[in-house]
Structures are given as C-alpha cells and as structure tokens.
C-alpha positions in Angstrom: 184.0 41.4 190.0 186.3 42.0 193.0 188.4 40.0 192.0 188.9 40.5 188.6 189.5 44.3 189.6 192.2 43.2 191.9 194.0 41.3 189.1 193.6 44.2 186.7 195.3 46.7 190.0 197.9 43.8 190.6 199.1 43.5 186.6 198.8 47.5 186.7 201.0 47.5 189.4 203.7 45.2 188.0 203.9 47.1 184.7 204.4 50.2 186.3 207.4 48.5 188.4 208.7 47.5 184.8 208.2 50.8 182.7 210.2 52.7 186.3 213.3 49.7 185.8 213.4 50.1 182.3 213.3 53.9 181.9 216.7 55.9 182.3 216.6 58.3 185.0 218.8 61.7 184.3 222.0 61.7 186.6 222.6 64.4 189.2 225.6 65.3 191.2 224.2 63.4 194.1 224.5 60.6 192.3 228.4 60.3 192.8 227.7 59.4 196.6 228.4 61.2 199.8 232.2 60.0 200.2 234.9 62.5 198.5 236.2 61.1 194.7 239.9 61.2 194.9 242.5 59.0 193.6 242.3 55.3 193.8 238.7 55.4 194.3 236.7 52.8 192.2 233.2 51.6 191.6 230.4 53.1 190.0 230.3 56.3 191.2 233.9 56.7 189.3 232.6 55.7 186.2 229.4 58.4 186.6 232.0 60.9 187.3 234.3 59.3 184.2 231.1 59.3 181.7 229.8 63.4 183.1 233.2 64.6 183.1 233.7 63.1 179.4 230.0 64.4 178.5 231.0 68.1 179.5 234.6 67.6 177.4 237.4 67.3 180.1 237.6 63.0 180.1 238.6 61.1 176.9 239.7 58.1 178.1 237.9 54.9 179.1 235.2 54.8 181.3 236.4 52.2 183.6 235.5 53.0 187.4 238.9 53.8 188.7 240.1 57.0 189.6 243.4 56.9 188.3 246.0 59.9 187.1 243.7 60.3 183.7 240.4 61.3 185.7 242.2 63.1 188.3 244.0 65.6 185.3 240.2 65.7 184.4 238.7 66.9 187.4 241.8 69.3 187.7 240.9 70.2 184.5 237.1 71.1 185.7 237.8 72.8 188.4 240.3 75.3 186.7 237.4 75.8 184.3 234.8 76.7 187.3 237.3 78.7 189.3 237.4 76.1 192.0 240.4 74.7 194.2 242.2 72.3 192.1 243.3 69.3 194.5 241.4 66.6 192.4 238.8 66.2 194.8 235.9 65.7 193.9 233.6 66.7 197.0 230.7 68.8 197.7 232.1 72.0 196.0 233.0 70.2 192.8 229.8 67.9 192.8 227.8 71.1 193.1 230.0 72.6 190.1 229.3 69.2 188.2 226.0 69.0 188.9 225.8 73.0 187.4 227.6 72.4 184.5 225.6 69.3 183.7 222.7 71.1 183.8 224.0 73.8 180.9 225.5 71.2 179.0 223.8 70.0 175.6 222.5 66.7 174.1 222.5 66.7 170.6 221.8 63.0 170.7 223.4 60.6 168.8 223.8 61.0 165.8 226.7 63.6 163.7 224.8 66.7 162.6 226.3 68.4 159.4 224.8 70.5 156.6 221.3 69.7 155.6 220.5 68.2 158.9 217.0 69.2 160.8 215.3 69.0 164.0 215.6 69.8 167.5 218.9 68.8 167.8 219.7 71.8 165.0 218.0 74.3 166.9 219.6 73.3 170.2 222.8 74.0 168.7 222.2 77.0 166.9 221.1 78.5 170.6 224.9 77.1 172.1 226.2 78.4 168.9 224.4 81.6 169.7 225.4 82.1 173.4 229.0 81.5 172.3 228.9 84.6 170.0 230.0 82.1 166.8 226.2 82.0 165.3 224.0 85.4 165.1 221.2 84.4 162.7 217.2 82.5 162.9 217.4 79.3 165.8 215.2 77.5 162.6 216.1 73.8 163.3 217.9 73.5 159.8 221.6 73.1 159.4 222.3 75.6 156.2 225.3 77.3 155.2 225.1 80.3 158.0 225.1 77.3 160.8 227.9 75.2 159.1 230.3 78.2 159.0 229.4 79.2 162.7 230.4 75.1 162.9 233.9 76.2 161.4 233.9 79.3 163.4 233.9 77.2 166.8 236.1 74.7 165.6 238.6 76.5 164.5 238.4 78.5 167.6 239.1 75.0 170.0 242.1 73.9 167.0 239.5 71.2 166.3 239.4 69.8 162.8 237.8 72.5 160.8 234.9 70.2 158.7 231.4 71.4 159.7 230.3 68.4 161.0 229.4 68.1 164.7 230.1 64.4 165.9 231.6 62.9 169.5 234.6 65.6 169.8 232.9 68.9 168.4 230.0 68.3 170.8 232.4 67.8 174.1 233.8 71.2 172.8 230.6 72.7 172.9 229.9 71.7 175.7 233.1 72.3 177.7 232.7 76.1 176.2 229.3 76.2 177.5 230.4 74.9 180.9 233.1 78.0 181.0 231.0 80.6 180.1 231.6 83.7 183.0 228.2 85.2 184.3 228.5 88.2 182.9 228.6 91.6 185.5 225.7 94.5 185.9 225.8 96.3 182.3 225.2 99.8 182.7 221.4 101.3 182.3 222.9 103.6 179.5 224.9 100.5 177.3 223.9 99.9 174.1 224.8 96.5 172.2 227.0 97.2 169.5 225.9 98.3 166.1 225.4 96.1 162.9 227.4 98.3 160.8 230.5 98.2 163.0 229.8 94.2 163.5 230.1 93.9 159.8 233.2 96.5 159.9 234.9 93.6 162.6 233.9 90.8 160.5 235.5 92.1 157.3 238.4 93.8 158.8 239.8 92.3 162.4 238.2 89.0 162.1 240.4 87.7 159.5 243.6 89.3 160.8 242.7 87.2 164.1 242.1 84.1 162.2 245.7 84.2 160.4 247.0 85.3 164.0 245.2 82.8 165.5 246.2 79.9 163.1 250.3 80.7 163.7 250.0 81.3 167.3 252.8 79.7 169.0 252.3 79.8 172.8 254.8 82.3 173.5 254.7 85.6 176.1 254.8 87.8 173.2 252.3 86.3 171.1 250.0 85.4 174.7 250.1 89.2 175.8 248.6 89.6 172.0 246.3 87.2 172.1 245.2 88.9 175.7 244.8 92.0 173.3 242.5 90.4 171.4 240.7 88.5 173.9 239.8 92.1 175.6 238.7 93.7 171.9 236.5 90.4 171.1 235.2 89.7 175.1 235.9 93.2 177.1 233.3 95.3 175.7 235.0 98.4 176.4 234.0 101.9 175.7 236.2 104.2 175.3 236.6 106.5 178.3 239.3 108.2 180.7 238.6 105.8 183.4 239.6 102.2 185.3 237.9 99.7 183.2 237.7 97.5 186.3 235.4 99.7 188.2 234.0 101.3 185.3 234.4 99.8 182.1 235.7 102.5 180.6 239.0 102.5 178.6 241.6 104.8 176.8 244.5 103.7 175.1 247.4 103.6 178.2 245.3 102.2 180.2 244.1 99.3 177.5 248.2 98.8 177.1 248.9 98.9 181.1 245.9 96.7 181.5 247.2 93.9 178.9 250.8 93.6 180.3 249.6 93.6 183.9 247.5 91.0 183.5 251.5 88.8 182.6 252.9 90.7 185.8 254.5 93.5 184.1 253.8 97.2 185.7 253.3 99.7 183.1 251.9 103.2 184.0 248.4 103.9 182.6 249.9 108.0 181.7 250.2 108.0 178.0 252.6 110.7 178.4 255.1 108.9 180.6 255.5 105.8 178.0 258.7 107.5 176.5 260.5 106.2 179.2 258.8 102.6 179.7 261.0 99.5 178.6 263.9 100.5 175.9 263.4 102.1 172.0 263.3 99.5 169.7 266.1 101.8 167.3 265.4 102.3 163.3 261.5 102.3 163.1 259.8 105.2 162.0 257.2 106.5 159.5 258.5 107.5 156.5 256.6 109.9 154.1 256.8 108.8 150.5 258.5 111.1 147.6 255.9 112.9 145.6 252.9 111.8 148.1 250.7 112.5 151.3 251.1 109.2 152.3 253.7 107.5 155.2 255.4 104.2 155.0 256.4 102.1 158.0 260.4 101.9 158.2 262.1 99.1 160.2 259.4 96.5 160.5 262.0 93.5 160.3 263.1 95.3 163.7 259.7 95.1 165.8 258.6 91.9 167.8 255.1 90.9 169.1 254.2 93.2 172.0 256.6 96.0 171.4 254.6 99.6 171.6 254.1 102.3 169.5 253.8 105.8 170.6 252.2 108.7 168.7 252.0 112.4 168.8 248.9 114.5 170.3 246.7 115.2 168.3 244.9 117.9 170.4 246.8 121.8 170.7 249.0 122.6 171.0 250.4 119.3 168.6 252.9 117.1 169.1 254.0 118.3 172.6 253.9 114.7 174.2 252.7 111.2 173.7 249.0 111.1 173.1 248.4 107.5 172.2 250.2 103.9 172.1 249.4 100.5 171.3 250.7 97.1 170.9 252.4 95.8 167.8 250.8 92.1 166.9 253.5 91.2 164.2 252.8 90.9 160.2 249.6 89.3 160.2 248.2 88.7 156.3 251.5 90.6 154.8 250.6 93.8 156.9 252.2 94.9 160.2 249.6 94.9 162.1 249.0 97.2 166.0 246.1 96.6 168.7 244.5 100.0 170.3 241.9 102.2 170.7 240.0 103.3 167.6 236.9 103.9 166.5 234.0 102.1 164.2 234.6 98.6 166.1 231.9 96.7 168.5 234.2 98.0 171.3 236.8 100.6 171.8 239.6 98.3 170.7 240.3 97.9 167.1 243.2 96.6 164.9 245.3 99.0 162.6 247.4 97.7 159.4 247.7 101.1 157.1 250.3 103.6 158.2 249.8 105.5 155.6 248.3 108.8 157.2 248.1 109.7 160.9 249.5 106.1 162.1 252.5 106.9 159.7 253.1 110.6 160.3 252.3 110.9 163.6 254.7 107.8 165.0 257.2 109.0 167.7 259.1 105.5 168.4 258.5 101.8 169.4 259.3 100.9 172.9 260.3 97.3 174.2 259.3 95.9 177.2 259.6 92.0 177.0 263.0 89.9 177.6 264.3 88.0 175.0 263.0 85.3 176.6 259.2 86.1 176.2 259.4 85.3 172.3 260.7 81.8 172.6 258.1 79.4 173.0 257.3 76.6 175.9 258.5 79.3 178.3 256.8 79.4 181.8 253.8 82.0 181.5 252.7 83.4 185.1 249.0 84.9 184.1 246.9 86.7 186.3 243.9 85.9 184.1 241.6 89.2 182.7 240.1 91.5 184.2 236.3 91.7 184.6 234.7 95.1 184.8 232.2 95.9 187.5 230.1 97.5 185.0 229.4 97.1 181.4 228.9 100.0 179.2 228.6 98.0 175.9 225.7 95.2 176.3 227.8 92.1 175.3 225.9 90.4 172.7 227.7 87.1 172.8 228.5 85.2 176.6 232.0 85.8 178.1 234.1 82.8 177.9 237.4 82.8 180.2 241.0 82.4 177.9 241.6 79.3 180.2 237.8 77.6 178.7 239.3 78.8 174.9 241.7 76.2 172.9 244.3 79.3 172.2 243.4 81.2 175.2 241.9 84.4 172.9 
C-alpha cells in the first residue's frame, strides 16, 4: 500500500513538473536581466524587449535578438512616450516604465475583431475604447455599430487605415495610446463633467470641422499651433475664468491665445487689451455688413493664414473702447473660415466659430500676424515645449489625457 502511494506521489510529482514547462508564464520587466539593453546587445533578453516593445506599438520590425538601430529608435521612441531620458538605454528606469506599460497594455488575443464580433475580447476594448474618450456607450461584449465607429474614430485619429476592423496594427495603436495616457491632476471638489447636451453640441459642430482639419494637416508651425488649439479644447478641460490655467485651470480668451503660442516659444501678453500691438495687421480683413440686412460678411479671407488672430470690440460699457476678445484663425475648414476661442455651450471653455454673421462680424477690429513666413511651409524644425497641465481641474475630464507626442497628428 506504501508503495503504491509512493508511485501515485512520484507520477503526481512528474506531471506537475510537466503542466509548470508547458504552461507560459507572463513576462515582467525583470525578465530583460540585470545588465543595461543598449546597442549591440543580443540574446534573449533583446528579443523579450523586441517582442514587449512591438506588443505596446513602438517595434515593427523582426524580432531577432539584436539590438540594432531599429530597436534602439524604438526604445527612443518609449521613452519619449513615458517622459523618460532618451539615450536608448534600456536600464532600471525604462525596465520599470516597460514593466508599467505592460501592465496597462491589452490582449485582445488573436484573432481580428470587426462588426458582429463577441466576447471578452469586445468588452476589453470597448473599456480602452472608453478610457481614450473615442467610445462613450454600454461595455456589452458585442461589436455593433456604436463600437465600429469609435473603431474609425481611433483610427482615424493614429492616420491608420480607417476600416473598423481591429487586427495586428490597430491593436499596437491601442495599445501605444493606452501606454501614453497622462495621469490626470487633482480635479477640483466643485468640477462637474461636462453636459450631454453640450457633448452632442461638440459632436455635431467642432468635431467634424476637426476631422476635415485633421485629414489636411500638413505638419507645419501654423497648422501645429492650431492643432495645439484643438488639443487644449478636446484634452484641457478649461473653464472659463480670469485666471492662470496652470495653477488654476481657469481660462479667458488672451490668456487661451498666449498659452497656445507659448507653448512654440512665442511670448504673447495674456492682456487682451494690449494685442493691437502684438505681431503686424494682416491689412484688408474686416467684417462687412450686408446691403438691406442685419447680418456681416467676412472680407479678405484669401488674406488670413493659420494662426493669425482676430481681435474684437468690448462688449461690456462703455462699448467698443478697447479689445475685449481674440482668437486664432484655423483656415477654411469645410468651406467656412473657421477661428478657435473662448465661447460658450462646448464641454470646455474653448469652442470653434465659422458664422460671422452677427457679433463675430460686426464686432471685428483687425487680424494680427505673429508667425514668419517660414512657420507655414512644411518640414520646418518645430521647437515645442509640449502643453501645459493644470494643477487643478475644474471640468471633470470624462475621457483620459493623452500627450500630442502619444497622438498620430499631435491633436
């Protein structure tokens, strides 16, 4: 009887040794060894690094083992995304980031998911989907219509292939968006989320001019500082206030326009007032009032450039005594001319205007220019100092805050 126990403990034994070899143990940063990952390193802590790096959506080459110029532009890559110090090195810092980013990263498994797929997988990504701000509806494990467009959304947001169908590349993008996404600051005990009427206000009016904006974008100053506009209106969650939005998160309309261009190295004063005398008067546009009608028409738009800015009267009394508001032009965007700036009945203070047929129209002063010519040529060398982060919410942000650097356009 002894015996035959001991046989039954010593088979017992030997499975368990089997099932432990033959089961896939998850991968964690300390994994790539204790020696620094730097170029010319090989063996199979190169190809670990290789196969995470591709997982998370920075590597697309071949997983090979050697740490050659490919993987080392990769870990770059990372640790520009983590807000590390990029020397391709991949030691304890940039383990620990891996290891991090791993851990928020997704597996949707294997197979593509497209419309009418189900199952965990589904509601996996309709979570990422969710934390990204692209998918606002039930996490129901079913891929309808509402997750397929927030599919598109996100695509068309990375310049991926716009068709729905999440296979090998969508789901590195999702991931390498999930592994950018800021922790967001203290949010104020009296913020709100924003409202579902001025959500559906943004998705029938801004959203598609940033779409069109979005699909001619050419890399340029000019169209960057715009696209920083929009990154602030879609990611700032400001409320409107005469305050610093950095230590506040307050912001009015000078300082929204001082806050954009500083953020390309360009010192603009946050006085409203004093913008009659900032950069030089783009001459011939004005608003125009039409013959036999209350309504203004904007004059001179051939003139205007992306990031130019338009001033407008006071409104309060005495009227029209100095500048009371500006904002920055973002070009003719769906056949409109189209301005970025304060305004009510959006998510956040920042809206986008395209009528200038009352107050926008009547109560224009003049355009001022602050770029070089040089700012709307593309492939020009762009010196960002990245956005601004508030120290205080004072809008609950209902989506997570990805960086411009983790975003395909940068807005």
């Amino acid at each position: 009887m002894l015996t035959l126990r001991s046989k039954q403990l010593f088979f017992t034994c030997i499975l368990s040794m089997v099932m432990v070899a033959i089961i896939p143990l998850a991968a964690q940063a300390s994994d790539y060894g204790a020696q620094d990952l730097t170029l010319g390193s090989r063996g199979s802590a190169v190809t670990l690094l290789q196969k995470d790096l591709s997982g998370l959506g920075f590597y697309s080459n071949s997983i090979d083992g050697w740490f050659g110029p490919k993987t080392y532009d990769a870990v770059i890559s990372f640790q520009k995304s983590q807000g590390l110090k990029r020397d391709g090195v991949v030691g304890p810092i940039t383990k620990a980031a891996l290891n991090k980013a791993l851990a928020k990263a997704s597996d949707y498994g294997n197979q593509d998911l497209a419309l009418g797929s189900r199952g965990s997988a589904v509601s996996l990504l309709q979570k990422d989907l969710s934390r990204l701000g692209f998918y606002s509806n039930s996490i129901d494990g079913w891929f309808g219509p509402k997750t397929h467009d927030a599919v598109v959304s996100f695509q068309k947001s990375q310049g991926l292939k716009t068709d729905g169908v999440v296979g090998p590349i969508s789901r590195a993008a999702l991931n390498k968006a999930l592994a950018g996404i800021n922790p967001s600051p203290p949010v104020s005990s009296s913020a709100q989320a924003p409202t579902a009427a001025s959500i559906r206000h943004y998705n029938q009016h801004e959203k598609p001019i940033v779409d069109a904006f979005r699909s001619s974008f050419d890399g340029s100053l000019a169209q960057t500082l715009v696209g920083r506009a929009i990154w602030y209106m879609e990611y700032g969650y400001m409320k409107y206030g005469h305050s610093k939005y950095a230590s506040t998160g307050y912001i009015d309309c000078s300082n929204f326009v001082s806050l954009v261009y500083k953020d390309f190295g360009y010192s603009i004063t946050s006085a409203a007032k004093n913008y009659g005398s900032v950069g030089v008067k783009v001459e011939g546009v004005y608003g125009k009032k039409i013959a036999g009608s209350s309504k203004y028409s904007l004059v001179g738009v051939e003139k205007l450039k992306p990031g130019d800015i338009f001033t407008f009267w006071n409104s309060d009394q005495p009227a029209r005594t100095h500048i009371g508001h500006v904002a920055i032009y973002m070009g003719v965007i769906n056949g409109k001319p189209c301005i970025i700036n304060t305004c009510k009945g959006n998510p956040t203070a920042i809206g986008i205007i395209n009528d200038f047929s009352y107050w926008y129209g009547s109560s224009l002063i003049e355009v001022r220019r602050v770029l070089p010519a040089s700012a709307f040529v593309a492939g020009q060398k762009i010196i960002d100092k990245g956005p601004v982060i508030p120290a205080m919410y004072q809008i609950i942000p209902d989506r997570a805050i990805v960086m411009p650097k983790d975003l395909s356009t940068s807005f």
